[in-house]
N, C-alpha and C positions, 0 to 999 in steps of 0.2 A: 429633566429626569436624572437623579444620579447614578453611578454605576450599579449598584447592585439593583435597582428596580430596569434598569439595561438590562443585566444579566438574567434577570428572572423572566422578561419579555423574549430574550432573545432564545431560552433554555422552552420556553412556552411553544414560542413559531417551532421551535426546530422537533418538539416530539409530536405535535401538529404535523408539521410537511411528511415527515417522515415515519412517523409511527401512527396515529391515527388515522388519519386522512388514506393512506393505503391499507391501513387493514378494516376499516369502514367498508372499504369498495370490494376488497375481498370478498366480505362477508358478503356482500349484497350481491355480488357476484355470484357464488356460489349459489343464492336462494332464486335466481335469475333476474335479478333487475340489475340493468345496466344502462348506465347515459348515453343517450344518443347523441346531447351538444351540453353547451356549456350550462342552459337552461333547466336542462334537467341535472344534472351534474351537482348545480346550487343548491334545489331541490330536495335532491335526494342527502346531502350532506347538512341540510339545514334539520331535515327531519331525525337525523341520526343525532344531530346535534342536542335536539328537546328529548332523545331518549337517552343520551347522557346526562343530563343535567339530569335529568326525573330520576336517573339510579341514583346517581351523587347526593341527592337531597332525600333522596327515599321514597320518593312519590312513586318509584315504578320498581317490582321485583322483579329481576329478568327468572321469572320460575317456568318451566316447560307447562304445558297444557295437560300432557299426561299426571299431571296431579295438580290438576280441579277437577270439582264435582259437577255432575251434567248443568247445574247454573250456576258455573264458571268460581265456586266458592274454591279454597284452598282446603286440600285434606287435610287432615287432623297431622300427619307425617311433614308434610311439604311445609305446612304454618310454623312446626317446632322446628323446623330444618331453618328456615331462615329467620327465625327470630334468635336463633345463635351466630349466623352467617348471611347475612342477605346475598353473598354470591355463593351458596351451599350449593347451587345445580349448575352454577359456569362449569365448563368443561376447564380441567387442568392444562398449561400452557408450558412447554418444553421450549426454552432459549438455549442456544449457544452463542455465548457469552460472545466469542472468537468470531462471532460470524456477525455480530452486532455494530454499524458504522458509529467510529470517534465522538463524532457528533453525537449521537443518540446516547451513547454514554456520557458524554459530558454533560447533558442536557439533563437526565435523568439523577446525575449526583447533584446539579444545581437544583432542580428541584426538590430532592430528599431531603439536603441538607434544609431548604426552607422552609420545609414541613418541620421538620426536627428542631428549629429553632422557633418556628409559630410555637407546636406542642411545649418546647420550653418555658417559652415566654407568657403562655397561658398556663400552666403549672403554677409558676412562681406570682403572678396576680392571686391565685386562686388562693394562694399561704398567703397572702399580704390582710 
C-alpha cells in the first residue's frame, strides 16, 4: 500500500473510532437500545452500518414519519423537500471547532481533500 492510500485508511479508522462509531451509540442510546455485550454491540453497529450505506447511495431517505400519508407514501411537501436535499429533515448540527480532537481534524481534511481531488479528477475526464 503506498502512503496516501495509508493515509486515506488511516483518516477513515480514525473518523470511525471517533466520530461515528460514538455518535451511532449516542443515538441509539438516546432511542433506548443499548448493548449489553460485545454481541450485541456488533449487531447493533452492523445495522447502523446498512443505514449508512442506504443514505449514501440513496436507497433510504432519513425523512420523519410525520410526513407520510396513512400508507406510508411521502406528502406532496416532504417528496419536493428532498428531491432538493435528501438530508432536508436532518436536524442542523452545532460543532465547536475548539472542542473537536487533532485527530478528527486531521482525519476530516484528509478526507476532504480527497473528495476534492476525486471531484477534480472526474471534472477533468468529463472535458477530455
Amino acid at each position: 500500500m503506498n502512503t496516501v492510500e495509508e493515509l486515506f485508511k488511516a483518516a477513515t479508522q480514525a473518523m470511525e473510532e471517533k466520530v461515528l462509531i460514538p455518535t451511532v451509540l449516542s443515538k441509539l442510546a438516546e432511542r433506548g437500545y443499548q448493548a449489553q455485550n460485545e454481541e450485541e454491540l456488533a449487531e447493533l453497529l452492523k445495522h447502523a452500518e446498512i443505514v449508512r450505506n442506504g443514505i449514501a447511495t440513496g436507497e433510504i431517505l432519513p425523512i420523519p414519519v410525520s410526513q407520510l400519508g396513512e400508507q406510508g407514501e411521502l406528502s406532496k411537501e416532504a417528496s419536493e423537500k428532498v428531491a432538493g436535499d435528501f438530508l432536508a429533515f436532518a436536524p442542523d448540527v452545532q460543532i465547536n471547532i475548539s472542542e473537536v480532537e487533532p485527530v478528527v481534524k486531521e482525519a476530516a481534511a484528509v478526507l476532504t481533500w480527497g473528495f476534492m481531488q476525486a471531484e477534480k479528477e472526474q471534472a477533468a475526464q468529463a472535458q477530455a
